[in-house]
C-alpha angles and dihedrals in degrees: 000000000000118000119217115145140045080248089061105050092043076059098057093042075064108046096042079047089057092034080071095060084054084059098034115021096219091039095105105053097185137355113179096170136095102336093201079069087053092050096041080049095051092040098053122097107274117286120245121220107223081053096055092053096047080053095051087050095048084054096042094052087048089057131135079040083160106303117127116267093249081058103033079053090057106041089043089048090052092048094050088053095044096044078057097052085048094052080050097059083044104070102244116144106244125183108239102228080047083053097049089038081057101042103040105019092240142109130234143196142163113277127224110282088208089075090060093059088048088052085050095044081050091045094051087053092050084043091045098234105112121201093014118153144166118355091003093056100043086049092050087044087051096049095047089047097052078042077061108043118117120236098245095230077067103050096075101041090044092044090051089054095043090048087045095052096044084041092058081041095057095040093058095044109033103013128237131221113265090234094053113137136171126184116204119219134182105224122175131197095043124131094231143062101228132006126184109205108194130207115187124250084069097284113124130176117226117207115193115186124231095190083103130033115273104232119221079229089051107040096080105040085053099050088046088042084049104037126355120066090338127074095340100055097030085057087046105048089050094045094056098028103036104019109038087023111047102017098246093162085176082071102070091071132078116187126182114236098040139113079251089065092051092041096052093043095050075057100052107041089052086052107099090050091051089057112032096016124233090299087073096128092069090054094047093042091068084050095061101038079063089066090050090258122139118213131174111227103180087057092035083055088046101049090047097067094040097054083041087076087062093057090119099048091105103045093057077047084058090051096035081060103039104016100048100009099228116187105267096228080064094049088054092064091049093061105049090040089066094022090049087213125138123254099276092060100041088056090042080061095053091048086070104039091052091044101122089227095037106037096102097032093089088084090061079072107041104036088032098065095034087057094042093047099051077046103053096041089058090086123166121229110284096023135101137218076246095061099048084049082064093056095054093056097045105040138058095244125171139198088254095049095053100048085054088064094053092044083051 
C-alpha cells in the first residue's frame, strides 16, 4: 500500500500494531480504533516476524510524513520498540538491557545493595523492632502483612468505595467524561496483581486478583494504579481530548513493550498521591474504620517510605534472570532476602518476570516512576505536582520528551 499522508502512514502504524497480536495474543493491550482494520488484520495470512520488523523500520524511516514532531516523536518512539520485539519472534539474541533500552527508551542497572540493608534498617525501626535483620525481620515484615490482609468478602465491596471516593476526586479536578464507566471483577490464576482492560468509549474492566491476599496498605494504591486517575482516566482523557478531539488516531492503540507502557505505569503508580496527596493513609484509614478495619496509618506512612527505598529490587531480579542468567531458584531468594515475602510470592514474582511477554515490563515500574517523579517535581513558579499529573493524562508525552524538559 502506497503512503501518502500523514493519515496513511498513522494506518499502517495500526495495522503492523495489530499484526503483533497475531504473533503474541496480549500483545496488543487495547485497541479502541476502526474495527474493519482489526478484522482485515485477523483475517490476513500469519504474519511473519522478520517481516514485521523490516515493516517498523520502512515507517520509522518515513517519519515526520507530515505529522507534527510531538507525534512523529511518538510514533517513531512506538516502531523502534516494536522493530525490537520482531526481531524478538524472530529469534534474534538480544541483550537484555539492549531489549528494555528498545522497548521503553530507558536505561537500567543494578542498584547498590547497600541501600537495601538502610531501607531494612528503616523498616525494623517502623516495625519496632530495631536492629532487626534476616530471618527476624522477614518474620516481623510477615506478621504485620497477614495483620493487614483483607478478609476477601471485603475486597469487592471496599474497592468499590475507594474507587467511588477517588472517582468523585478526579471528577471535580480533571474532569471525566459523562459516559465513563468501569465494571470490577475478582479474577484468580493471573500473574499480576491489577489489570485494567479497556474497552474504548470510556468503559474499562478492572480485574483485581485474589491469588494473593489484598493488603489494607495496598488496596487503594491499586484501585487508583487500575482506575482513577490512573489507567482508567488516563485512557479516558486521551480517548475524548486527543483521539475524538484532535484526531491522534495513534492513540487508539496500546501496545506492551513500548515507551507508552513506561510512561502509563509512572502514572499510575504516582496516582493515589495525585489524588489524596502523600498524606493518603489517614483518608483511607476512615474508609476503612467504616468496615469495621483497623489500619495504622502513621506506620502505614512510615513503612511506605521505607519500602519505597527497595523499588528496584525486581528489576535487578529481572537482570539477575536475563543479563547474567542466574539460576531462578537463586533469584527466588533474592527476592524474599530484600522483599522480605515469603516463597510463594517470591515465586509469584518470578511467574511474571519470566513471562515471555512480561519479562522486561518491570522496568516500566521502576524506571517509570523514577523518570515521572523527577518530572513532575521540576515544577515552574506558579505551578503544582497536580498540575504536571494533568499533563501526563492529556498529552502524548515520551521518555524522551520528558527528559528533554529536565535537560531544558
Amino acid at each position: 500500500m502506497s503512503i501518502d499522508t500523514a493519515a496513511d502512514l498513522v494506518t499502517e502504524y495500526l495495522r503492523l500494531g495489530l499484526a503483533f497480536d497475531r504473533v503474541e495474543p496480549g500483545f496488543v493491550d487495547a485497541y479502541t480504533g476502526d474495527p474493519a482494520l482489526r478484522v482485515e488484520v485477523d483475517n490476513a495470512p500469519a504474519p511473519d516476524p522478520a517481516a514485521l520488523a523490516r515493516r517498523a523500520r520502512d515507517l520509522g524511516a518515513l517519519l515526520p510524513g507530515g505529522l507534527p514532531p510531538e507525534r512523529a516523536e511518538f510514533v517513531g518512539a512506538h516502531l523502534r520498540a516494536l522493530e525490537c520485539s520482531a526481531r524478538k519472534f524472530a529469534g534474534e539474541d538480544i541483550g537484555f538491557v539492549d531489549e528494555v533500552r528498545a522497548y521503553f527508551d530507558v536505561d537500567i542497572a543494578s542498584a547498590d545493595e547497600d541501600r537495601y540493608a538502610r531501607a531494612h534498617a528503616r523498616i525494623a525501626e517502623a516495625l519496632g523492632v530495631p536492629g532487626a535483620t534476616g530471618e527476624r525481620l522477614r518474620e516481623a515484615y510477615i506478621a504485620h502483612r497477614r495483620s493487614e490482609e483483607i478478609p476477601p468478602a471485603l475486597v469487592k465491596p471496599l474497592v468499590d468505595e475507594i474507587s467511588g471516593a477517588l472517582r468523585e476526586r478526579v471528577r471535580a479536578r480533571f474532569g471525566l467524561p459523562a459516559a465513563e464507566t468501569i465494571e470490577f471483577e475478582i479474577v484468580s490464576d493471573k500473574p499480576w496483581s491489577g489489570f485494567n482492560y479497556y474497552l474504548g468509549d470510556y468503559r474499562s474492566t478492572v480485574a483485581i486478583n485474589t491469588d494473593l491476599p489484598q493488603y489494607l496498605s495496598g488496596l487503594p494504591g491499586l484501585v487508583a494504579h487500575e482506575a482513577y486517575p490512573g489507567h482508567h482516566t488516563e485512557h479516558c482523557r486521551k480517548e475524548q481530548l486527543l483521539v475524538e478531539g484532535d484526531g491522534q488516531r495513534e492513540q487508539t492503540i496500546f501496545l506492551v513493550n513500548t515507551p507508552q507502557c513506561l510512561m502509563a505505569e509512572g502514572l499510575a503508580d504516582h496516582a493515589l498521591v495525585a489524588a489524596q496527596g502523600d498524606r493518603w493513609q489517614d483518608w483511607a484509614a476512615e474508609i476503612y474504620a467504616d468496615f469495621g478495619l483497623r489500619f495504622d496509618a502513621e506506620r502505614a506512612r512510615a513503612l511506605s517510605a521505607a519500602t519505597g527505598e527497595l523499588l528496584t529490587v525486581r528489576q535487578d531480579a529481572a537482570l539477575a534472570l536475563h543479563d547474567r542468567h542466574v539460576d531462578a531458584e537463586e533469584v527466588a531468594r533474592f527476592l524474599q532476602r530484600w522483599l522480605l515475602v515469603p516463597a510463594d510470592r517470591a515465586h509469584q514474582m518470578l511467574r511474571f518476570l519470566t513471562s515471555p511477554l512480561w519479562r522486561a515490563y518491570i522496568s516500566t515500574y521502576v524506571e517509570g516512576y523514577r523518570l515521572l517523579d523527577g518530572w513532575l517535581d521540576d515544577v515552574s513558579p506558579g505551578q503544582t505536582r497536580l498540575d504536571r499529573f494533568g499533563r501526563l493524562l492529556d498529552e502524548p508525552l515520551t521518555p524522551a520528551l520528558l527528559r528533554a524538559e529536565l535537560g531544558a
